[in-house]
C-alpha positions in Angstrom: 15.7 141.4 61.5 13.4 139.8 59.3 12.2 136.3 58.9 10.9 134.2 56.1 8.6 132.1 57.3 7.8 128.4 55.0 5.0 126.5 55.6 3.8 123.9 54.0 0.1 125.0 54.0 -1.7 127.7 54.9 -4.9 126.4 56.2 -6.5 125.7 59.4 -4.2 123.4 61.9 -1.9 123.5 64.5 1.5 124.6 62.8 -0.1 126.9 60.7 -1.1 128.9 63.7 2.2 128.8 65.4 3.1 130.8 62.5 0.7 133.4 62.7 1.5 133.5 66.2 5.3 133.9 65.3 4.5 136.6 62.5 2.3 138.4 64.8 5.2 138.0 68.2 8.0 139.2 65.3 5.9 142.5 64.4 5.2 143.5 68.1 8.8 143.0 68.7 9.9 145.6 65.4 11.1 143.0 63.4 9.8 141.9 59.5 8.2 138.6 58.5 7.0 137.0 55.1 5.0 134.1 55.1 5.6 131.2 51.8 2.9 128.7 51.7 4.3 125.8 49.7 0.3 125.0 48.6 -2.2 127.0 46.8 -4.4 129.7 48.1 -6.9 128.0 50.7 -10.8 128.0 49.9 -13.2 130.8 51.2 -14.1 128.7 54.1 -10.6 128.0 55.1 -9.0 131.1 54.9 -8.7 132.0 58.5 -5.0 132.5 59.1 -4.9 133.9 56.0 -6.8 136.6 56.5 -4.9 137.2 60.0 -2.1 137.1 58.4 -3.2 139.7 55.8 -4.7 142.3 58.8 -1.0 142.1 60.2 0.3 143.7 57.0 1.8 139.9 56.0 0.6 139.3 52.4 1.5 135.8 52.2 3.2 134.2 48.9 1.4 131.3 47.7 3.7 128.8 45.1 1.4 125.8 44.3 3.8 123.7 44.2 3.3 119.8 43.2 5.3 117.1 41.3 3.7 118.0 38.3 4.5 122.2 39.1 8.0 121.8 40.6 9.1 124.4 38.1 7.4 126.3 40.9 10.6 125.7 43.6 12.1 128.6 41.4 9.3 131.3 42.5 10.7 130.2 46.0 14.2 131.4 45.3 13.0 134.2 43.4 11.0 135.1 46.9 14.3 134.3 49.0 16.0 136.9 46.7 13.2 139.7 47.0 12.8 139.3 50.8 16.3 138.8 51.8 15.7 137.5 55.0 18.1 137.0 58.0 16.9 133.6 58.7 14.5 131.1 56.8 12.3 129.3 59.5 10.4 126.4 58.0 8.0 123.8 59.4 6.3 120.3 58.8 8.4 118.3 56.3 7.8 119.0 53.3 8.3 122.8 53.5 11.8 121.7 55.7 13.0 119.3 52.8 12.0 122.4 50.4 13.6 124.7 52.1 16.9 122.9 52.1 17.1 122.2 48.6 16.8 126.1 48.2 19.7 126.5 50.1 21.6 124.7 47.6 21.0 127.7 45.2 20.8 130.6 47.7 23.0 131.1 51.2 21.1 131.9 54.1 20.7 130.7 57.8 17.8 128.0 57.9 15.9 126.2 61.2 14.1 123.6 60.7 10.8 122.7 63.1 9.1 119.6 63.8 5.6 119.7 64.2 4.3 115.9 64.3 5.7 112.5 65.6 5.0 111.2 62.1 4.1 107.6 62.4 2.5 107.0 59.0 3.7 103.7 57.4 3.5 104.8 54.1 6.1 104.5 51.1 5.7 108.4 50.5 6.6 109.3 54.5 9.7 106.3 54.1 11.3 108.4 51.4 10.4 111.5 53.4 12.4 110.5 56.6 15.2 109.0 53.9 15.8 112.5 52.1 15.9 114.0 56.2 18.1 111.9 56.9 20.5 112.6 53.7 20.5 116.6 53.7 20.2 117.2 57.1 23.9 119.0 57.1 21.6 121.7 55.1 20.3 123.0 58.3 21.6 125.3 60.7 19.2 124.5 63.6 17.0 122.2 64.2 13.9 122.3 66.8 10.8 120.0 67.3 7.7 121.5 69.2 7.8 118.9 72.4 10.4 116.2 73.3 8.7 113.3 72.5 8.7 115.0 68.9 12.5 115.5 68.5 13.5 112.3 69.7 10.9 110.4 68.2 12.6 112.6 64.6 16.1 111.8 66.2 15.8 107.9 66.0 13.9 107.9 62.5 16.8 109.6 61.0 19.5 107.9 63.0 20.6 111.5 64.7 22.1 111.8 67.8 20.2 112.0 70.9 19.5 115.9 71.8 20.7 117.5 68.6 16.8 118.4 68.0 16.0 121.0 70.4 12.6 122.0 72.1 10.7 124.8 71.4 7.5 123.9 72.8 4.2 126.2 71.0 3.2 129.1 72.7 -0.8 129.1 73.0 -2.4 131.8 75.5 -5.2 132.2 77.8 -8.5 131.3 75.4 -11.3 134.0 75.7 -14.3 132.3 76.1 -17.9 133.0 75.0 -20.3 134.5 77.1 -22.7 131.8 79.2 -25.8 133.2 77.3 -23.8 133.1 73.6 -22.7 129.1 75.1 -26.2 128.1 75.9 -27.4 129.9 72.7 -24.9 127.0 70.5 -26.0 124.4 72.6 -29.4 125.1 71.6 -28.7 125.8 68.0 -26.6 122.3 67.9 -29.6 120.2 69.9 -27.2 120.0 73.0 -29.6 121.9 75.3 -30.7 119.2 77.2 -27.8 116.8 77.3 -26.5 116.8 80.9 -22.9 116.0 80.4 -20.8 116.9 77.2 -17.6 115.3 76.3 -16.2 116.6 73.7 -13.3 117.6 71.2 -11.3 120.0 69.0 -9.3 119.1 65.9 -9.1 118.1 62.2 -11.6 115.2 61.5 -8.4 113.0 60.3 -7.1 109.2 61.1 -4.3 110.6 63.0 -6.5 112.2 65.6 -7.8 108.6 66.4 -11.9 109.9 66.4 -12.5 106.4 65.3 -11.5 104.6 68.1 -13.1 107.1 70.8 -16.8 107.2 68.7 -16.2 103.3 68.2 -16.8 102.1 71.8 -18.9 104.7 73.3 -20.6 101.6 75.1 -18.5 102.2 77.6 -19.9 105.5 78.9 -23.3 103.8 78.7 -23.1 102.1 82.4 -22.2 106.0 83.6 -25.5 107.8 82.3 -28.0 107.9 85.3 -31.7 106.8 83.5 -33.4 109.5 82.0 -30.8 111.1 81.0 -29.1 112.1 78.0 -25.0 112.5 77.4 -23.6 114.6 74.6 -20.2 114.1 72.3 -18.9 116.8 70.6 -16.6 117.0 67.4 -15.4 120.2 66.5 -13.4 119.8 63.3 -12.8 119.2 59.8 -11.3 117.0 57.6 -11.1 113.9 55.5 -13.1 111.2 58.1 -16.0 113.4 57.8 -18.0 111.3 55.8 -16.9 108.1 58.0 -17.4 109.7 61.7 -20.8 110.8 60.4 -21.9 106.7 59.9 -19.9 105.7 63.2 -22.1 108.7 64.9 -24.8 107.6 63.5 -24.7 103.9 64.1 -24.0 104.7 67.7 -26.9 107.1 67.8 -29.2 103.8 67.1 -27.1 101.7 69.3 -27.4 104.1 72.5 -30.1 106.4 72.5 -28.7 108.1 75.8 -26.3 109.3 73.7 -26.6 112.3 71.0 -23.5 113.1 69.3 -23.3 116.1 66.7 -20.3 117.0 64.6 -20.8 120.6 63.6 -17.6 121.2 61.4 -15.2 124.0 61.0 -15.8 126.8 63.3 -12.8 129.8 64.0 -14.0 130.2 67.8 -14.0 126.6 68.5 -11.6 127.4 71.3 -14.1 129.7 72.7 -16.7 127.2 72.6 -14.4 124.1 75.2 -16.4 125.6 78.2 -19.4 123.7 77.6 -17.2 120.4 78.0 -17.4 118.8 80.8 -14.8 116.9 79.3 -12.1 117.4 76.6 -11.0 114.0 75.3 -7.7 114.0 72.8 -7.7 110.0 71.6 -4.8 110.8 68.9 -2.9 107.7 67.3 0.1 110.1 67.3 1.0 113.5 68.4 3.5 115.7 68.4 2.0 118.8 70.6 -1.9 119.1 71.3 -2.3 122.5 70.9 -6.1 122.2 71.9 -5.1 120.3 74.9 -3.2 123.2 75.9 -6.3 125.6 75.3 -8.7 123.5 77.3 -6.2 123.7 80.0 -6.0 127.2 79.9 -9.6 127.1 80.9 -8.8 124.2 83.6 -11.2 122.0 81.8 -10.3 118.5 82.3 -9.1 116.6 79.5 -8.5 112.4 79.0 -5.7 111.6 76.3 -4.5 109.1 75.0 -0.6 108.3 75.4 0.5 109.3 72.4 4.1 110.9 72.1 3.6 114.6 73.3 0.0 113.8 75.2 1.8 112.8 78.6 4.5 115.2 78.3 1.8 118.2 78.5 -0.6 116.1 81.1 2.5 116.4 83.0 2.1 120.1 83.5 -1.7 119.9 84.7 -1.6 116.2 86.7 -4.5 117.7 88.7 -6.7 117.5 86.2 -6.2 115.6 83.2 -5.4 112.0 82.6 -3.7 109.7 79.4 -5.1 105.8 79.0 -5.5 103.8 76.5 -8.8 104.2 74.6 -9.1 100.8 72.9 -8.1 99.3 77.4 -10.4 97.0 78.7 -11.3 99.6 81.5 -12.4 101.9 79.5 -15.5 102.7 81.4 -13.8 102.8 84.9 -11.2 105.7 83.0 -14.4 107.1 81.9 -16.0 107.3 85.7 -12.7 108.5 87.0 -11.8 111.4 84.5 -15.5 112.9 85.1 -14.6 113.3 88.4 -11.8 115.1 87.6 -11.9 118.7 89.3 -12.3 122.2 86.8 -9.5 124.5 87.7 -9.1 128.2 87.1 -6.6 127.0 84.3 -3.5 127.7 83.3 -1.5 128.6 80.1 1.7 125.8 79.5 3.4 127.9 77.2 2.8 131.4 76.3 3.1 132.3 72.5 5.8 135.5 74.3 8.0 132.5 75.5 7.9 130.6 72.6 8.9 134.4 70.1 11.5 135.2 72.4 13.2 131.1 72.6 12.7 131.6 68.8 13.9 135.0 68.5 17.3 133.4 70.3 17.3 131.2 67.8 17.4 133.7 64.8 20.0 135.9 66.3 22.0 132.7 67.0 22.0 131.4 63.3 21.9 135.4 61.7 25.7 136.0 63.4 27.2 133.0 63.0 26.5 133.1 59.0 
């Protein structure tokens, strides 16, 4: 069987390495996959599933599409033609509304995959849901990645309840860094010292709600015994870079006790969530949490916010995690409560193999019935 895999973009986040994680299950299992990136070619810096992608053999195609290139759609069906794949699988929006108006030109099975519980107000994201709604008899399946996801995507485009299904993403046991490589960052980031770290994982973006936890740090100040110092840790990228650098420093001045450094991009974060003592996820929407499910994986406790998918997953690890509110009044008594929170040998929520073979149901569903 093979697959044609459409994304939207190719560069570092949490859908696109689902699909590296489906190209990569579809090859151990002796099936084909080709990889469409509706965006250009990623920077050098940002080039990390690509280059996966290109040690597995999968050369990705790379259209640059925009409303000023959408002659560019046609490469896509001139790809759809080359490939001939059994099923098209396509995720995050754009590439799903793409991906449908292909099909008007070219027959082939196509599922559909939510990734986010899309709660941007925006005219752009209106029209968006809108053309969902209108060509949604275009798809053969159609699955979201958690259940608030799908029926959060049900009632925006008026479908009826459970006609989205769940795949949940597959994410695996994190291999982390050696305690001498961990104390070596620490150093290297000023962190040495710092006798608690709180920390998180994720692109530096308004979505992921960054503002709001760096915004009322105050209330972890009642917490740090005197003398001491705390640490907060931002691993990420994104377009709030430049404002989460003036919140961190503002709060630097306003609570010494407090040093908060925001190294940027790295491609081993996951291998650096052992020197948490805390994983904090304060997203203003969701619609999995992928690094939530690699902190648990290390049985690192994590503090979320409530956000669509965030309670669904706590779910699975009640022991050791916990959702609130992050702009609550208590915010400080949620603060002393999830630092007692135990460390558990972990444990992985969904394995990428379960998530391949749900999918791999999937394409053999949609393959014989077209």
């Amino acid at each position: 069987m093979k697959v044609l895999l459409v994304v939207t973009g190719l560069f570092p986040g949490g859908a696109e390495r689902i699909v590296l994680e489906l190209v990569r299950g579809l090859l151990k299992a002796g099936h084909q996959a080709a990889v469409v990136s509706l965006q250009g070619r990623p920077e050098a810096n940002e080039r990390t599933i690509v280059n996966e992608l290109e040690r597995l053999g999968v050369h990705p195609y790379f259209l640059d599409l925009s409303l000023l290139r959408g002659y560019r759609f046609f490469t896509l069906l001139r790809i759809i033609r080359r490939e001939k794949p059994d099923v098209v699988h396509s995720h995050l929006m754009h590439a799903n509304l793409t991906a449908r108006l292909a099909k008007l030109f070219r027959r082939f099975p196509l599922i559909n995959t939510i990734h986010i519980a899309e709660r941007r107000n925006s005219p752009v994201i209106k029209i968006l849901f809108l053309l969902d709604r209108l060509t949604g008899r275009l798809c053969s399946r159609y699955t979201a990645v958690s259940e608030a996801a799908a029926r959060y995507h049900e009632r925006k485009c008026h479908l009826p309840s459970g006609s989205i299904r769940t795949v949940y993403n597959g994410s695996d046991q994190v291999v982390p860094k050696t305690p001498e490589e961990l104390a070596e960052i620490r150093r290297e980031w000023g962190l040495a010292s710092v006798r608690k770290l709180i920390g998180a994982i994720g692109r530096l973006d308004w979505q992921k709600g960054y503002d709001i936890f760096l915004n009322r740090l105050s209330a972890l100040r009642p917490l740090i015994p005197a003398g001491e110092q705390w640490g907060i840790l931002l691993i990420g990228d994104g377009p709030e870079r430049t404002k989460l650098q003036a919140i961190a420093a503002a709060m630097e001045q306003e609570i010494p006790e407090i040093r908060i450094v925001l190294p940027g991009y790295r491609p081993d974060a996951p291998a650096l969530l052992p020197m948490l003592d805390l994983f904090v996820m304060p997203s203003r929407y969701e619609g999995f949490g992928l690094a939530l499910t690699e902190a648990l994986s290390l049985g690192i406790p994590a503090l979320c916010s409530h956000a669509d998918s965030l309670p669904e997953l706590c779910m699975e690890s009640p022991e050791n995690t916990m959702t609130i509110e992050f702009t609550g009044p208590d915010l400080t008594e949620n603060y002393r409560k999830a630092l007692a929170l135990p460390r558990l040998p972990g444990k992985v929520l969904h394995s990428t193999e379960e998530m391949t073979a749900q999918y791999l149901e999937l394409y053999r569903e949609v393959s014989s019935s077209k």
